[in-house]
PDBQT receptor file of N, H, CA, C and O in Angstrom, charges set to zero:
ATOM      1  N   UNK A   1      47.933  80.663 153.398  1.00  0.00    +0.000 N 
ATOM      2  CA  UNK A   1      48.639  81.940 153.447  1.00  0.00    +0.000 C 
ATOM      3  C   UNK A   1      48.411  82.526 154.839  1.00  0.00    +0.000 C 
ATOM      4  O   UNK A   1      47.245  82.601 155.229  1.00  0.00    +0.000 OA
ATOM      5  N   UNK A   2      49.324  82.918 155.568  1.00  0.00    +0.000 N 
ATOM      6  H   UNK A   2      50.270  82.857 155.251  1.00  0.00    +0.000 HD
ATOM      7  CA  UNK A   2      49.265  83.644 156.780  1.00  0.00    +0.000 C 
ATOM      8  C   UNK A   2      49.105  85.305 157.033  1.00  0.00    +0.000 C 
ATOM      9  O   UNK A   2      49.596  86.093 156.225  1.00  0.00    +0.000 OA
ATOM     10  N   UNK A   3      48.545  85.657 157.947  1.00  0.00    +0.000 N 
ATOM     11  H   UNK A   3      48.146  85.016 158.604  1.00  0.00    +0.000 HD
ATOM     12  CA  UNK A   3      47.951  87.096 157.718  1.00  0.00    +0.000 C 
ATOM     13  C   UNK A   3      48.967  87.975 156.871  1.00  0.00    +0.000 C 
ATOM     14  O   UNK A   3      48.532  88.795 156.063  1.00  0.00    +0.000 OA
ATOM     15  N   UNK A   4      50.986  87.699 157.163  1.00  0.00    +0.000 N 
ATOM     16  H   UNK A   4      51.339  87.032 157.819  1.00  0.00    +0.000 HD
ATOM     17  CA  UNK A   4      51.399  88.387 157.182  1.00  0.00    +0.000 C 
ATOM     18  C   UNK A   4      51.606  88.724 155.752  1.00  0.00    +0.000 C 
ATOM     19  O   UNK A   4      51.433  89.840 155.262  1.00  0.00    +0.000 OA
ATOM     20  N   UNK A   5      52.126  87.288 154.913  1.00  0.00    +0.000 N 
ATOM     21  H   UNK A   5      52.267  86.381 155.311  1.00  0.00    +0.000 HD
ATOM     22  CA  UNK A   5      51.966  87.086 153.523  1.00  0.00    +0.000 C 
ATOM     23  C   UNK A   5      50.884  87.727 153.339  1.00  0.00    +0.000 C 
ATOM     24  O   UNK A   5      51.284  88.704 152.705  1.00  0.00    +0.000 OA
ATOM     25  N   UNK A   6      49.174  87.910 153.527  1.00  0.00    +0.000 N 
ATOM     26  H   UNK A   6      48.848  87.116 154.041  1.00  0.00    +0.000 HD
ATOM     27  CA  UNK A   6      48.203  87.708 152.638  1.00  0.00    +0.000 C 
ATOM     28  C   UNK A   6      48.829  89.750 153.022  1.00  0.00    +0.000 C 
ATOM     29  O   UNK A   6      48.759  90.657 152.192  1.00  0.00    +0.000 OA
ATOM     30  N   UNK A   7      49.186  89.839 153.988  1.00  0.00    +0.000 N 
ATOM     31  H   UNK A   7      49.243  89.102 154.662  1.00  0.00    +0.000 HD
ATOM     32  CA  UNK A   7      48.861  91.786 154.114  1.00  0.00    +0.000 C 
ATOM     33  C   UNK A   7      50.002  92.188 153.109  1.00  0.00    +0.000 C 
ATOM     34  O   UNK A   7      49.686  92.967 152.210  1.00  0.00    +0.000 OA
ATOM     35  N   UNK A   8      51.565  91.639 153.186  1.00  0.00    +0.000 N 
ATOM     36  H   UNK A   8      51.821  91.006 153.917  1.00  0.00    +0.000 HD
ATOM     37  CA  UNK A   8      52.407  91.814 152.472  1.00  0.00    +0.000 C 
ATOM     38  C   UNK A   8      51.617  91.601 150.718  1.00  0.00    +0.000 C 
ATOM     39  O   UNK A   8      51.782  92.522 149.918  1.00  0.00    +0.000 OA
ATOM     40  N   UNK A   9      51.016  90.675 150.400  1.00  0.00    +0.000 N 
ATOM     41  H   UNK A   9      50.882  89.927 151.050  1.00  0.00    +0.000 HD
ATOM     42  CA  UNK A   9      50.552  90.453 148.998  1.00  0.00    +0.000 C 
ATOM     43  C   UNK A   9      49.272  91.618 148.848  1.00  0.00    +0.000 C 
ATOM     44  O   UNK A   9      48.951  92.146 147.783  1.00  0.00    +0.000 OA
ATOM     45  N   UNK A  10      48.680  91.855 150.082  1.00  0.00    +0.000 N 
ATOM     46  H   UNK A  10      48.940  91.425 150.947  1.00  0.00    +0.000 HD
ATOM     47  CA  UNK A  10      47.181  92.783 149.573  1.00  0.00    +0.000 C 
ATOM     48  C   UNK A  10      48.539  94.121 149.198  1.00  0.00    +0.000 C 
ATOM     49  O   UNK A  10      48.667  94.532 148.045  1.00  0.00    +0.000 OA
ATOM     50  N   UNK A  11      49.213  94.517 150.061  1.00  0.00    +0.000 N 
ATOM     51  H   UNK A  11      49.110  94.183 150.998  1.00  0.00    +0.000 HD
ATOM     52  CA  UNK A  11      50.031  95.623 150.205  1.00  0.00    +0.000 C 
ATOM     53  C   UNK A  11      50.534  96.004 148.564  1.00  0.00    +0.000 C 
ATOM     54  O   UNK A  11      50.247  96.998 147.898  1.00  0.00    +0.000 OA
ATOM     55  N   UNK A  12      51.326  94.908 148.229  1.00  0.00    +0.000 N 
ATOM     56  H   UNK A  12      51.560  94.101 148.770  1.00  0.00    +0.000 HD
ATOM     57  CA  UNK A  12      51.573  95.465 147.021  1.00  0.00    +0.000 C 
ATOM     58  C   UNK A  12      50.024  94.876 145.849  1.00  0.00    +0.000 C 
ATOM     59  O   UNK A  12      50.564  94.856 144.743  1.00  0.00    +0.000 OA
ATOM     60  N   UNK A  13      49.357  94.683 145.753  1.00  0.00    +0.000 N 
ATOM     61  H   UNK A  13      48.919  94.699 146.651  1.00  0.00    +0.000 HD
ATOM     62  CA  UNK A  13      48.074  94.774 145.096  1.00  0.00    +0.000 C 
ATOM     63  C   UNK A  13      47.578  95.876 144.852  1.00  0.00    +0.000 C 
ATOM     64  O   UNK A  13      47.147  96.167 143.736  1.00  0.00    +0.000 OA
ATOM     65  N   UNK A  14      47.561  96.645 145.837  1.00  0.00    +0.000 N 
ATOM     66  H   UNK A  14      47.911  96.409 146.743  1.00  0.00    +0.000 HD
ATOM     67  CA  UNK A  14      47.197  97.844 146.139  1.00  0.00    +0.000 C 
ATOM     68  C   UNK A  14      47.953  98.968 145.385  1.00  0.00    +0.000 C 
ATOM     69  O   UNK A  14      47.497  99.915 144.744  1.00  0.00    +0.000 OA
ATOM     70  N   UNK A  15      49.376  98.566 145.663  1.00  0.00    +0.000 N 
ATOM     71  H   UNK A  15      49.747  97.797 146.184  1.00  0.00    +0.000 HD
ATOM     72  CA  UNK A  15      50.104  99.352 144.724  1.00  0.00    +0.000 C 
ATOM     73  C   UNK A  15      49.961  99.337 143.458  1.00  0.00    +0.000 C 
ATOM     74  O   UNK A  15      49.671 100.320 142.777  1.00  0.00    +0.000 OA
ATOM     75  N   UNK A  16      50.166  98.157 143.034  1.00  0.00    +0.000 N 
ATOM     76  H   UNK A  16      50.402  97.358 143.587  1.00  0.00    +0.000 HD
ATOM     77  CA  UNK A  16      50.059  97.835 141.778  1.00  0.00    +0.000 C 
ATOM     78  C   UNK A  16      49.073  98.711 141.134  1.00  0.00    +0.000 C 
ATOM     79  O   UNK A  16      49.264  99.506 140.214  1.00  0.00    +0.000 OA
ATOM     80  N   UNK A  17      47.770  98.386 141.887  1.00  0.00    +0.000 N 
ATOM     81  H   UNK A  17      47.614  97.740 142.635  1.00  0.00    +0.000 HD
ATOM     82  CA  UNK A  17      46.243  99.156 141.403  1.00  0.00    +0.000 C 
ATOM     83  C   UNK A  17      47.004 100.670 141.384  1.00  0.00    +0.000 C 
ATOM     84  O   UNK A  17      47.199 101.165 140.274  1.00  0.00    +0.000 OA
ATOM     85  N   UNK A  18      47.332 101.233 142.293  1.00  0.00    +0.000 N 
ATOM     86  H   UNK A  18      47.174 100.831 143.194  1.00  0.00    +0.000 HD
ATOM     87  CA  UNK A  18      47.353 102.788 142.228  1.00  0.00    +0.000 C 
ATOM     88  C   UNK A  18      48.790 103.105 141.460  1.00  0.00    +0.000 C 
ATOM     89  O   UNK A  18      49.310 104.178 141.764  1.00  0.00    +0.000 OA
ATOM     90  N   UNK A  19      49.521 102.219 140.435  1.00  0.00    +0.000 N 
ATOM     91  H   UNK A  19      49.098 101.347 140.189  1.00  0.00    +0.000 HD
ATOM     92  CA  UNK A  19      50.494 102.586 139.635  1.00  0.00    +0.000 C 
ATOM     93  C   UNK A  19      49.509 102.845 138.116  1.00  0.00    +0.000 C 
ATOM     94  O   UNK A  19      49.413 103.686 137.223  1.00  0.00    +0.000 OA
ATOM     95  N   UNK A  20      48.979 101.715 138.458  1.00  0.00    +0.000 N 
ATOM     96  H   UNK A  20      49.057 101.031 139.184  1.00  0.00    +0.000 HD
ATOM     97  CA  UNK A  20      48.003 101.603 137.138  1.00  0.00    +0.000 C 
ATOM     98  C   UNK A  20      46.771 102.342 137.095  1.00  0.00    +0.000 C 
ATOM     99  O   UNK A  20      45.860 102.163 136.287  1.00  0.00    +0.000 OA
ATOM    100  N   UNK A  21      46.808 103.112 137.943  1.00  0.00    +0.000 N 
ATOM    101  H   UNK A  21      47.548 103.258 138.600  1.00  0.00    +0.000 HD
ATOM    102  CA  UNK A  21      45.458 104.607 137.970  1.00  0.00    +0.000 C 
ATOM    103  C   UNK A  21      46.206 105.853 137.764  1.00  0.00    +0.000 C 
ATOM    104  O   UNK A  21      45.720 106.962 137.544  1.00  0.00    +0.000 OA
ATOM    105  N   UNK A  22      47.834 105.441 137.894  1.00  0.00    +0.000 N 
ATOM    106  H   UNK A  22      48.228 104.540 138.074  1.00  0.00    +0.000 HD
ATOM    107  CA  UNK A  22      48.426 106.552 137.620  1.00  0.00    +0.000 C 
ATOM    108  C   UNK A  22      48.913 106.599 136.411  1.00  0.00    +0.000 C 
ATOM    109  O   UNK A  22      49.076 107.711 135.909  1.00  0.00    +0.000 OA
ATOM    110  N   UNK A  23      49.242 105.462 135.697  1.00  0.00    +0.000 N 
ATOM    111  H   UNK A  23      49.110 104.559 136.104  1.00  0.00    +0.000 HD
ATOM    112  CA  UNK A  23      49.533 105.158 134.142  1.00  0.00    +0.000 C 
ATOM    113  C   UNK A  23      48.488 106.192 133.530  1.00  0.00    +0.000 C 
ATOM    114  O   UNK A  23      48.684 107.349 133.157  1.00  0.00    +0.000 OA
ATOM    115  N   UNK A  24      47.009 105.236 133.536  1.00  0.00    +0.000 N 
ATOM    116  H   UNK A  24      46.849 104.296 133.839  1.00  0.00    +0.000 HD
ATOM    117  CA  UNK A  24      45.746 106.031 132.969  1.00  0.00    +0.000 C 
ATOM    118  C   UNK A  24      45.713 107.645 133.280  1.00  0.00    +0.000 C 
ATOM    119  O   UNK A  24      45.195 108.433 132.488  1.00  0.00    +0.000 OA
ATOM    120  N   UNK A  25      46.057 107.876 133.978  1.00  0.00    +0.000 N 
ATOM    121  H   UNK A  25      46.478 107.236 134.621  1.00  0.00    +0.000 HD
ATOM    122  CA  UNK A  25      45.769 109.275 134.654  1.00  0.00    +0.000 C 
ATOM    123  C   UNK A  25      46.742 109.925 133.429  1.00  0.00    +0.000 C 
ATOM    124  O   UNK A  25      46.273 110.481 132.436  1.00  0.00    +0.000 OA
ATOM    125  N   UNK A  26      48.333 109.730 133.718  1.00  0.00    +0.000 N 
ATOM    126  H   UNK A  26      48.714 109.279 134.525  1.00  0.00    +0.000 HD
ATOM    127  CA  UNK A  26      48.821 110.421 132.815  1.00  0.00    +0.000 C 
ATOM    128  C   UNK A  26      48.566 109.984 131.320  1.00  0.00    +0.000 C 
ATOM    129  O   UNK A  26      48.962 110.891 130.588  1.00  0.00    +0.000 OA
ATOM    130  N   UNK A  27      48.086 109.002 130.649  1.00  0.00    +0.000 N 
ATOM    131  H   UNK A  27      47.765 108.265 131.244  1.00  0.00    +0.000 HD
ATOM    132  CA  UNK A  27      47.778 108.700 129.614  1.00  0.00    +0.000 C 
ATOM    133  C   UNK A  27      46.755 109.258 129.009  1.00  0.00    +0.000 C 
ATOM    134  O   UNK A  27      46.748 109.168 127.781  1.00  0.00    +0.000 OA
ATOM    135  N   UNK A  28      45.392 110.124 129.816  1.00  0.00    +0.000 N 
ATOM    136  H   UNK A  28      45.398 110.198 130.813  1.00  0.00    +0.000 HD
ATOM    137  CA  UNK A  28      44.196 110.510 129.922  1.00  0.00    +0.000 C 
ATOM    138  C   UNK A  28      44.739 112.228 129.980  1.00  0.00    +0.000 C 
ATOM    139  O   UNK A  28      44.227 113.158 129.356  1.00  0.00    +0.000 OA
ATOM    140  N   UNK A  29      45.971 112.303 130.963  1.00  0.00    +0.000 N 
ATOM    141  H   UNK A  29      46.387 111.548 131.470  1.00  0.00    +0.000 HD
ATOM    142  CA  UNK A  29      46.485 114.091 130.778  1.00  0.00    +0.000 C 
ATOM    143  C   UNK A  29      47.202 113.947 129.391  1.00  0.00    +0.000 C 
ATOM    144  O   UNK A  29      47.217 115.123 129.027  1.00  0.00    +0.000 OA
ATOM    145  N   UNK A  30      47.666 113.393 128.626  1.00  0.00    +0.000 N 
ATOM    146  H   UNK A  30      47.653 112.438 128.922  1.00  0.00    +0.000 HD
ATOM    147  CA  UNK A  30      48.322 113.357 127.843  1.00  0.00    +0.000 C 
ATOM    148  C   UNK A  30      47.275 113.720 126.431  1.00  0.00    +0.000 C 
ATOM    149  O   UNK A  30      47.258 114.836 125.912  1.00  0.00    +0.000 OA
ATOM    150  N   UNK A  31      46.588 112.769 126.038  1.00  0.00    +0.000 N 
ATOM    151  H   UNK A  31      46.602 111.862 126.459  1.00  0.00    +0.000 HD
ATOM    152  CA  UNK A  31      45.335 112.578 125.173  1.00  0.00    +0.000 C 
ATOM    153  C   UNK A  31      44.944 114.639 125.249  1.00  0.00    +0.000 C 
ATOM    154  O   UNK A  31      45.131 115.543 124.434  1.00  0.00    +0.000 OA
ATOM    155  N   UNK A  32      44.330 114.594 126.722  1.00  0.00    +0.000 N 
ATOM    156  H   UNK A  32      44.179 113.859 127.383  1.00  0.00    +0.000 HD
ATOM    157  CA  UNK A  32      43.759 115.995 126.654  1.00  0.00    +0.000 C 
ATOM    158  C   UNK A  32      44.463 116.777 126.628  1.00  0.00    +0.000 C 
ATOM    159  O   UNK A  32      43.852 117.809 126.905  1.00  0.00    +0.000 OA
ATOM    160  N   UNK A  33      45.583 117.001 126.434  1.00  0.00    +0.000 N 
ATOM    161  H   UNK A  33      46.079 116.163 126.208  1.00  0.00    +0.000 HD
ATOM    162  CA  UNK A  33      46.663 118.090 126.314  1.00  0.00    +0.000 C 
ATOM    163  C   UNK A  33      46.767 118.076 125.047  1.00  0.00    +0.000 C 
ATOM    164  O   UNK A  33      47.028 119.064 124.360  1.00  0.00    +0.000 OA
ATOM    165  N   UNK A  34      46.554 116.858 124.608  1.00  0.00    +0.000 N 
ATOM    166  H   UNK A  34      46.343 116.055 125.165  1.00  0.00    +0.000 HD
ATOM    167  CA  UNK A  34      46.444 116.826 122.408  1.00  0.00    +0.000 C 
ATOM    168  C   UNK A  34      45.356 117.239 121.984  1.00  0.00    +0.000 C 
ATOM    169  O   UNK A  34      45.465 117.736 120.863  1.00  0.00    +0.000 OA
ATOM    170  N   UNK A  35      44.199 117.250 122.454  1.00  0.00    +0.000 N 
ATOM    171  H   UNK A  35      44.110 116.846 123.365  1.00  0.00    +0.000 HD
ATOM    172  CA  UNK A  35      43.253 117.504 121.949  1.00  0.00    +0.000 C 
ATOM    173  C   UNK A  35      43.051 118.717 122.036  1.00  0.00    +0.000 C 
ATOM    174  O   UNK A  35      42.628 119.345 121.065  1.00  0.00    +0.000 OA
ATOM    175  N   UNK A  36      43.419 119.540 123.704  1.00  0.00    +0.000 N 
ATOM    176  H   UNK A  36      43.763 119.030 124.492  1.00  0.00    +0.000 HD
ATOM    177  CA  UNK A  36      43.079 121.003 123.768  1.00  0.00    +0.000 C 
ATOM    178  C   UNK A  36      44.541 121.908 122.458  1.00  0.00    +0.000 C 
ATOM    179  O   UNK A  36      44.421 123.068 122.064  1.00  0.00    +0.000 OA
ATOM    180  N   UNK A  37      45.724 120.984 122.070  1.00  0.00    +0.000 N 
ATOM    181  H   UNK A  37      45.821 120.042 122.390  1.00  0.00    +0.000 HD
ATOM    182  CA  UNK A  37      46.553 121.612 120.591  1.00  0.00    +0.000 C 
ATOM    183  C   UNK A  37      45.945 121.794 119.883  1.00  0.00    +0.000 C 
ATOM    184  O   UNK A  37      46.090 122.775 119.153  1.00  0.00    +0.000 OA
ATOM    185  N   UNK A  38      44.780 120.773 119.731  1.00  0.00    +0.000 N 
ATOM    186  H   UNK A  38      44.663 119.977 120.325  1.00  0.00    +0.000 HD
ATOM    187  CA  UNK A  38      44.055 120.474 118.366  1.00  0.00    +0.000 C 
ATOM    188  C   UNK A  38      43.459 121.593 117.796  1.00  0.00    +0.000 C 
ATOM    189  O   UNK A  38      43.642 122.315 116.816  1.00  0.00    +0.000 OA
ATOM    190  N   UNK A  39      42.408 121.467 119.066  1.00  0.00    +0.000 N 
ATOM    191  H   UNK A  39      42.260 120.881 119.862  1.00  0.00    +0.000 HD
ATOM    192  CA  UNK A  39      41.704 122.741 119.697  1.00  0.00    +0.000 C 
ATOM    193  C   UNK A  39      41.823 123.919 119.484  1.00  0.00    +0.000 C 
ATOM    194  O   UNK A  39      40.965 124.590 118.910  1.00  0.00    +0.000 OA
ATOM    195  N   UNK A  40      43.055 124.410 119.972  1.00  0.00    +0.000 N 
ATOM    196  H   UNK A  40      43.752 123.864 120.437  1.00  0.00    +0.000 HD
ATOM    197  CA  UNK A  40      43.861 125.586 119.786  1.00  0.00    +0.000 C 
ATOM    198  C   UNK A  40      44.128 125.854 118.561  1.00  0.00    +0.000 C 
ATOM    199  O   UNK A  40      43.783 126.972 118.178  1.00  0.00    +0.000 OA
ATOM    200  N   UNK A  41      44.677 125.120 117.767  1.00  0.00    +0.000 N 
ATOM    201  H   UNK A  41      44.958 124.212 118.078  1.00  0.00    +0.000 HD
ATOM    202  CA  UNK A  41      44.770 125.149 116.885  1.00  0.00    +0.000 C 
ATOM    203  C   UNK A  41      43.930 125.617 115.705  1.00  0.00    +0.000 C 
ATOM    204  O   UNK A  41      44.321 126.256 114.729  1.00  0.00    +0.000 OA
ATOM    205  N   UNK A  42      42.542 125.123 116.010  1.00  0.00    +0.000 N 
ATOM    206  H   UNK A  42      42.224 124.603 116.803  1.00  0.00    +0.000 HD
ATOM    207  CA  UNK A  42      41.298 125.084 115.070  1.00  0.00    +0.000 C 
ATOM    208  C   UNK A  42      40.747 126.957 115.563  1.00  0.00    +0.000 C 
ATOM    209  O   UNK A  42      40.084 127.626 114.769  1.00  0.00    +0.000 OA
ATOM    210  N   UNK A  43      41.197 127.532 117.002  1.00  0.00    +0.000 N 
ATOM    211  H   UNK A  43      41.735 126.989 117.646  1.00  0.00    +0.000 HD
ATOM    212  CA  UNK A  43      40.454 128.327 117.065  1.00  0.00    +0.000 C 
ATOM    213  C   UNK A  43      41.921 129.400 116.368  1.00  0.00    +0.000 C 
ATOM    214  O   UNK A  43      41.359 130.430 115.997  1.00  0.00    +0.000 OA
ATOM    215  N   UNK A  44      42.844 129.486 116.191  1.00  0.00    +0.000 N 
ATOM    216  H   UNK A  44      43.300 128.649 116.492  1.00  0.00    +0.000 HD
ATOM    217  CA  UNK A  44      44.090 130.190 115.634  1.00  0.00    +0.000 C 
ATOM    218  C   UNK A  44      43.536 130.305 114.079  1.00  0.00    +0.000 C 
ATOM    219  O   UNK A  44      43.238 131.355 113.511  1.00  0.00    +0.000 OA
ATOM    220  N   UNK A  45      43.475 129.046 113.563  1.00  0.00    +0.000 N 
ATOM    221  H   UNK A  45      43.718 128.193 114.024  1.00  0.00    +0.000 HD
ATOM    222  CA  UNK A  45      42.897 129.264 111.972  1.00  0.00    +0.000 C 
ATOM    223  C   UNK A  45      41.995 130.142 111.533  1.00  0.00    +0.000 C 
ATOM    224  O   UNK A  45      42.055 130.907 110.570  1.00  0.00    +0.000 OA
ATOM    225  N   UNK A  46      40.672 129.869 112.774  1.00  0.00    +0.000 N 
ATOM    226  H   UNK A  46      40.623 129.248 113.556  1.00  0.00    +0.000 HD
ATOM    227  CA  UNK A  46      39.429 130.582 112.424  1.00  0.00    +0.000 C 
ATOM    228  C   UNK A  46      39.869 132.001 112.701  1.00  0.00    +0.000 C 
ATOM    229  O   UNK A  46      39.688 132.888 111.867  1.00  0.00    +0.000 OA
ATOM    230  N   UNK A  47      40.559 132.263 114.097  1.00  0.00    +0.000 N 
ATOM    231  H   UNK A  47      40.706 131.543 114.775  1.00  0.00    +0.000 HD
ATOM    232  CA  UNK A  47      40.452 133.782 114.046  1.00  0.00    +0.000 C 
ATOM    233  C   UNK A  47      41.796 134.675 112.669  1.00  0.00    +0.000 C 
ATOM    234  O   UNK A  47      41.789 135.822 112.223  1.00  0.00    +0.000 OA
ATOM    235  N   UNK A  48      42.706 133.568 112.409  1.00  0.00    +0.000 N 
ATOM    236  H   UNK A  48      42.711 132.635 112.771  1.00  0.00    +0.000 HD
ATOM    237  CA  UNK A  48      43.089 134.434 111.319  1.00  0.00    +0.000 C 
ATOM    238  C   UNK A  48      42.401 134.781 109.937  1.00  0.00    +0.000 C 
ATOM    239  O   UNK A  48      42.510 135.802 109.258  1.00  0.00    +0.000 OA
ATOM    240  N   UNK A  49      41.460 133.320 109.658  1.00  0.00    +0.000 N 
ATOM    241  H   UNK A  49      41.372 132.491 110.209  1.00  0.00    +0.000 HD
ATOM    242  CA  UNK A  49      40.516 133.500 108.646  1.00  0.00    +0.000 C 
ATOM    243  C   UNK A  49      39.786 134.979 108.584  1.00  0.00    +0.000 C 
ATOM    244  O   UNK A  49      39.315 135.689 107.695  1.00  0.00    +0.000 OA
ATOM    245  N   UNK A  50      39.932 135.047 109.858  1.00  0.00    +0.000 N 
ATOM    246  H   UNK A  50      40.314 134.471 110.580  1.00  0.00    +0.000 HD
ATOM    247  CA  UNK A  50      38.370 135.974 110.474  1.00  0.00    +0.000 C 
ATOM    248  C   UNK A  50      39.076 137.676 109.761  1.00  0.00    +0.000 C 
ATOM    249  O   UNK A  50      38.680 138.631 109.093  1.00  0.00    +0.000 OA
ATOM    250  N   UNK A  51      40.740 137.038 110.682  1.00  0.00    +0.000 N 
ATOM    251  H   UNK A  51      41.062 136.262 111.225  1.00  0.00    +0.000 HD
ATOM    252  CA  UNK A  51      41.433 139.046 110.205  1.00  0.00    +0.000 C 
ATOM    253  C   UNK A  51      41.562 138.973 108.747  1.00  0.00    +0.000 C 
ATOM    254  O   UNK A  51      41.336 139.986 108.086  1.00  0.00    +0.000 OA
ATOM    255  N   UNK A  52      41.828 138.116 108.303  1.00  0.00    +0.000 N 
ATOM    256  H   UNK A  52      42.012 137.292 108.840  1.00  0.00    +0.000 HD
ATOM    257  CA  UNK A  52      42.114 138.043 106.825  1.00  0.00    +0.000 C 
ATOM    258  C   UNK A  52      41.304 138.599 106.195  1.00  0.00    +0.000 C 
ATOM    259  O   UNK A  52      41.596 139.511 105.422  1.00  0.00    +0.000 OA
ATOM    260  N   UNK A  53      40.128 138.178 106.384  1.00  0.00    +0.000 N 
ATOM    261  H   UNK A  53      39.891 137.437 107.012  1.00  0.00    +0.000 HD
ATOM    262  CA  UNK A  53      38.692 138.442 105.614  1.00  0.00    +0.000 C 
ATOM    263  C   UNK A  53      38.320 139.876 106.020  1.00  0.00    +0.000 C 
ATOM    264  O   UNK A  53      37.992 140.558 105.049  1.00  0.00    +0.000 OA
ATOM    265  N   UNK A  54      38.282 140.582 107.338  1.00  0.00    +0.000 N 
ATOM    266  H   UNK A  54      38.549 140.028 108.127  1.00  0.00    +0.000 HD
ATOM    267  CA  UNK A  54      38.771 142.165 107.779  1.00  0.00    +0.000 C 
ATOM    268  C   UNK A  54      39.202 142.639 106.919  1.00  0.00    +0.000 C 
ATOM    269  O   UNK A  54      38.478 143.342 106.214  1.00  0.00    +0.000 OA
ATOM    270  N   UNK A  55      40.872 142.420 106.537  1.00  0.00    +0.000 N 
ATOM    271  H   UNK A  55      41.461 141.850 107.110  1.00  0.00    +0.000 HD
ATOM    272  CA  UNK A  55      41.535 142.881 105.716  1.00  0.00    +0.000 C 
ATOM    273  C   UNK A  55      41.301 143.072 104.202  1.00  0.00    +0.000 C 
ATOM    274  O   UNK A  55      41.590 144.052 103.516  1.00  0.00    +0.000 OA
ATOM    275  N   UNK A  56      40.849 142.182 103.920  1.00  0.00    +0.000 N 
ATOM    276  H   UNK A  56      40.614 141.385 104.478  1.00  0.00    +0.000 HD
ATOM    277  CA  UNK A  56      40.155 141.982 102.498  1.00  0.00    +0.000 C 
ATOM    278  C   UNK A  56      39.224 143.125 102.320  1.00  0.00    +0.000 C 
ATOM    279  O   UNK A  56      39.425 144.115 101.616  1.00  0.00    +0.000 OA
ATOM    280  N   UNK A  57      38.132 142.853 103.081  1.00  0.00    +0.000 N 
ATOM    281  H   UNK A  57      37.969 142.050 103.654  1.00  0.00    +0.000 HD
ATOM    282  CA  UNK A  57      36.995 143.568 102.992  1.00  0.00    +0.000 C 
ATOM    283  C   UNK A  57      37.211 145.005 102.889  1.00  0.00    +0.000 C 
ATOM    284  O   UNK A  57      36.664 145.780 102.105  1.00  0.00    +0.000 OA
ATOM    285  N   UNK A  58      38.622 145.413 104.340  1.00  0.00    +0.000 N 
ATOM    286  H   UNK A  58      39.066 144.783 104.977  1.00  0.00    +0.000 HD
ATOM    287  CA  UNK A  58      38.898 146.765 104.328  1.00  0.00    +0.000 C 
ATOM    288  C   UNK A  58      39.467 146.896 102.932  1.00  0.00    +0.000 C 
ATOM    289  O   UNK A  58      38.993 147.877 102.357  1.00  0.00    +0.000 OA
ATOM    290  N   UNK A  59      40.205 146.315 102.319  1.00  0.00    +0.000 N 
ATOM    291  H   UNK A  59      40.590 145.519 102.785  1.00  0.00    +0.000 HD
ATOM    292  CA  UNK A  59      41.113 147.047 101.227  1.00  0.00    +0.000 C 
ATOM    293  C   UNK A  59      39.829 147.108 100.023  1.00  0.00    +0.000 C 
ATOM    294  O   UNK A  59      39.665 148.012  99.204  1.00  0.00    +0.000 OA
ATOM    295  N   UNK A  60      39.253 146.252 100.139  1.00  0.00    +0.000 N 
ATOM    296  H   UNK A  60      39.387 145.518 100.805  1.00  0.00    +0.000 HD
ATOM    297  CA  UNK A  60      38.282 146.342  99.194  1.00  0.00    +0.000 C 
ATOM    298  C   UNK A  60      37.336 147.624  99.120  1.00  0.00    +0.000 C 
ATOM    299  O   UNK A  60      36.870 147.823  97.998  1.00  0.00    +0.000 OA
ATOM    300  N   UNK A  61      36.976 148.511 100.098  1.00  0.00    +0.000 N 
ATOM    301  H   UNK A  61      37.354 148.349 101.009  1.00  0.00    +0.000 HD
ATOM    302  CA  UNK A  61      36.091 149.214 100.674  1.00  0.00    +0.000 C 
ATOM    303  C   UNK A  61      36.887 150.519 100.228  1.00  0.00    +0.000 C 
ATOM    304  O   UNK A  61      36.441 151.483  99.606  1.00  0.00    +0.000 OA
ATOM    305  N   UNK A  62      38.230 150.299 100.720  1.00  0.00    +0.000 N 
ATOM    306  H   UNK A  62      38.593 149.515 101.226  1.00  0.00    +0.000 HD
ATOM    307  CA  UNK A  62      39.386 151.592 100.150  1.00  0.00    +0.000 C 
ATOM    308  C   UNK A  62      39.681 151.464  98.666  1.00  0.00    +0.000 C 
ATOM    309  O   UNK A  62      39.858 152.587  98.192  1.00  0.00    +0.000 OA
ATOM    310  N   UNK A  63      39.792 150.543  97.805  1.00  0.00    +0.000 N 
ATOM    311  H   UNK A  63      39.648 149.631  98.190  1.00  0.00    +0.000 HD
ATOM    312  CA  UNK A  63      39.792 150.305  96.723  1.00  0.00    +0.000 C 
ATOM    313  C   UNK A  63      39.029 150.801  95.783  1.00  0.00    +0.000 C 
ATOM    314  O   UNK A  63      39.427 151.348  94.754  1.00  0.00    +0.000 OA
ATOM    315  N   UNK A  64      37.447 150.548  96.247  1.00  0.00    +0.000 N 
ATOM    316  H   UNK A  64      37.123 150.104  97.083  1.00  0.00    +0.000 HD
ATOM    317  CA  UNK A  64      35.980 151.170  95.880  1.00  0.00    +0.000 C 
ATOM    318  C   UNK A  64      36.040 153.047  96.286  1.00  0.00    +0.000 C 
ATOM    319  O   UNK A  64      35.057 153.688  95.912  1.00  0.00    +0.000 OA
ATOM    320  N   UNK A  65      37.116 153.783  96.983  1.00  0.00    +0.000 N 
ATOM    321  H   UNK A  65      37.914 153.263  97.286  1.00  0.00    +0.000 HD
ATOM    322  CA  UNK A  65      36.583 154.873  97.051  1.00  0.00    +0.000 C 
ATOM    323  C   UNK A  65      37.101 155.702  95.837  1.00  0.00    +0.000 C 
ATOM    324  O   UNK A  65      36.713 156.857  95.667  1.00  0.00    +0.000 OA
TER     325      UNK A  65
């Protein structure tokens, strides 16, 4: 192989590598963009649990007077 081939072949090698760090990359933003839904999600439940149970408690408290 002659320098020019081996630079033309490292050249796209190289690419190749940094298509495939960019695959992972967005495959890795993707994942964590699901997980921080998840996430979100889990903290939406708790804080409505949270008013719900407020609410309860208040009507209960007005109920008792």
């Amino acid at each position: 192989m002659n320098t020019t081939n081996y630079g033309i072949w490292e050249a796209a090698r190289v690419a190749n590598h940094w298509r495939a760090l960019g695959t992972q990359a967005r495959a890795i933003a993707a994942e964590s963009a699901g997980e921080l839904a998840r996430l979100q999600a889990a903290v939406d439940a708790a804080e409505a649990a949270y008013h719900a149970t407020v609410a309860r408690n208040r009507a209960e408290r007005e109920a008792a007077r």
